[in-house]
C-alpha positions as CSV (number, residue, x, y, z in Angstrom):
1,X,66.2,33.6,55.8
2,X,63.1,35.6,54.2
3,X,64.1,38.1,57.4
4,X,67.2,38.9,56.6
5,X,66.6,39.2,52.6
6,X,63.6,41.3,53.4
7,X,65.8,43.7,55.7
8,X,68.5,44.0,53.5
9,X,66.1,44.8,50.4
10,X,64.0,47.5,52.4
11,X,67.9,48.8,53.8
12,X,68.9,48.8,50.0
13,X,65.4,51.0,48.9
14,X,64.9,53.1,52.2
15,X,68.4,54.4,53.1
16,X,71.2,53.1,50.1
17,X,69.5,54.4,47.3
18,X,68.2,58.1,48.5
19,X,71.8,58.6,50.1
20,X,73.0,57.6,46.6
21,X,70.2,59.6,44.7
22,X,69.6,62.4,46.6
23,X,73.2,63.0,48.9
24,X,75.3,61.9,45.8
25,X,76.7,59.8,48.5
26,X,77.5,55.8,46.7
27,X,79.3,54.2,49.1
28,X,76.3,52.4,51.0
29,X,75.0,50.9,47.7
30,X,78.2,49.7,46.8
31,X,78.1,47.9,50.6
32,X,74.4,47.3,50.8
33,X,73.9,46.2,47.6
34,X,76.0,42.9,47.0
35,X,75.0,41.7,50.6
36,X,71.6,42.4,49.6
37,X,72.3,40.0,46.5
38,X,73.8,37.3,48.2
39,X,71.2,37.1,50.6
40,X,68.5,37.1,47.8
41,X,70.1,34.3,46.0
42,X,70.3,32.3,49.5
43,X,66.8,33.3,50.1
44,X,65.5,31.6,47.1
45,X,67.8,28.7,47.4
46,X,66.4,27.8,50.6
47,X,62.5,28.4,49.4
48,X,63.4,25.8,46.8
49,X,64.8,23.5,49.3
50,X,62.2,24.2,52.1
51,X,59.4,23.8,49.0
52,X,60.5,19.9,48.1
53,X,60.9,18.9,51.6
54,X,58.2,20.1,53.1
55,X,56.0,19.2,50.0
56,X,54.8,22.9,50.0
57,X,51.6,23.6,47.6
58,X,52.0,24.8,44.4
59,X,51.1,28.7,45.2
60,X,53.9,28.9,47.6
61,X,56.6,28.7,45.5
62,X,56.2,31.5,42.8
63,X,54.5,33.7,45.9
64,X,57.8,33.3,47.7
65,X,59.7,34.5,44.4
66,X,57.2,37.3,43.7
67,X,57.4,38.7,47.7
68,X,61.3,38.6,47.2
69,X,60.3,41.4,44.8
70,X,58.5,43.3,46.7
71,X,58.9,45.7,49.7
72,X,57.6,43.8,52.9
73,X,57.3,40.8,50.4
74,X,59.2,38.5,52.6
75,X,57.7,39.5,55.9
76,X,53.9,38.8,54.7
77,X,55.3,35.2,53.0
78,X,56.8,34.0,56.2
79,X,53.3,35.3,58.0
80,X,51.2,33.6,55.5
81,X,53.3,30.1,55.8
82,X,53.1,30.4,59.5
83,X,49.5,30.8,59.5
84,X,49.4,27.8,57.1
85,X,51.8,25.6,58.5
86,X,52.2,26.5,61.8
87,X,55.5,27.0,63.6
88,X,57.1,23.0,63.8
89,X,60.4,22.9,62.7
């Protein structure tokens, strides 16, 4: 999930918003955008849910609401909970 929020996000800042800004061209916001919000709103669903049942510590939860905030933000959570956690389902 933290993939997909974190590529829509850096699709959203790195190509919707210039062509909006700088081509005056809209139309990719208006597409990017509420995907980009759906997927954020999944994305911290699922942390919440993934936090209680896998009894996360306390730091993971409000770093994994900060990195949705952040470019790459999602990308380095996911690494870091790997690292910690390893890769069992």
């Amino acid at each position: 999930m933290g993939y997909l929020e974190g590529t829509s996000f850096l699709l959203l800042l790195c190509i919707a918003m210039p062509l909006k800004y700088m081509m005056d061209m809209p139309e990719m916001v208006s597409y990017v955008g509420p995907v980009h919000g759906v997927l954020f709103i999944a994305y911290i669903v699922v942390l919440f849910i993934t936090a209680h049942k896998i009894k996360m510590p306390l730091w993971a939860l409000p770093a994994g609401v900060v990195g949705s905030f952040l470019p790459f933000g999602p990308f380095v959570f996911d690494y870091v909970l790997k690292k910690r956690f390893g890769n069992s389902p």
